[in-house]
N, C-alpha and C positions, 0 to 999 in steps of 0.2 A: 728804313729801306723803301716803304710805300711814299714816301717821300724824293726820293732819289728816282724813282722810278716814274712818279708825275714830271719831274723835274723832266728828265728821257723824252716824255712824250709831248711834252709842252712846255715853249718859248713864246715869251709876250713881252715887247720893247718898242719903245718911242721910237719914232724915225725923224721926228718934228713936232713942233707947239699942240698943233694939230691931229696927228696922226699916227695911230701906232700901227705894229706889226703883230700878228700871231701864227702858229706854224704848230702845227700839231700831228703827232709822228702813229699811227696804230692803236687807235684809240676805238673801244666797242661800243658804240652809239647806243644799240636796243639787245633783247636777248631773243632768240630765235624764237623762243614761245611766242614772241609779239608779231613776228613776221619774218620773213626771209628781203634782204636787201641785194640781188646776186651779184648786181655792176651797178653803178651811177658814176658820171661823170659830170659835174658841175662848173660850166666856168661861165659867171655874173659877174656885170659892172650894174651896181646899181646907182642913179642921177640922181632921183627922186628925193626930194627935201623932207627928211624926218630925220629923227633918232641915228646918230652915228653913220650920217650918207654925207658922201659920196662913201662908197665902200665897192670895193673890188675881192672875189670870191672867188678860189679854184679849190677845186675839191674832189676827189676818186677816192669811192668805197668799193668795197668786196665784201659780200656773205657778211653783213653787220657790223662793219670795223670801215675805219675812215684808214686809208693806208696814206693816206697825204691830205692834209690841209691848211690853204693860206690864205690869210685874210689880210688887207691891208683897210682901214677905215678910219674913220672921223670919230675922236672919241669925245667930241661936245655932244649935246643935248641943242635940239633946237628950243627957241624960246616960246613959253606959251602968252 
């Protein structure tokens, strides 16, 4: 059942060689003992050349819970 139910709140799929998607549906980031989160609204295009960038980021939480999140990003590794 906890299985089915990650399943619900998280989708992760290639779009390209390069690039995947993730989308992540009500998911409880912290527990309120650690802090209260009450609104954030996230939207990042990040350029900068490291670790799985270019990557694009939208994101709105409430009260410690992400009620929508999607990520579109690079999932090579830059080269050392």
């Amino acid at each position: 059942m906890r299985a089915f139910l990650r399943w619900l709140q998280l989708w992760s799929f290639r779009i390209s060689k390069n690039y995947a998607v993730d989308i992540m549906l009500l998911h409880k980031f912290r527990q309120f003992s650690d802090g209260v989160t009450v609104l954030d609204c996230d939207i990042n295009l990040d350029l900068y050349e490291a670790d799985h960038n270019p990557k694009f980021e939208l994101r709105l939480a409430f009260c410690n819970v992400y009620i929508f999140q999607f990520e579109v990003y690079n999932v090579n590794h830059v080269p050392l």
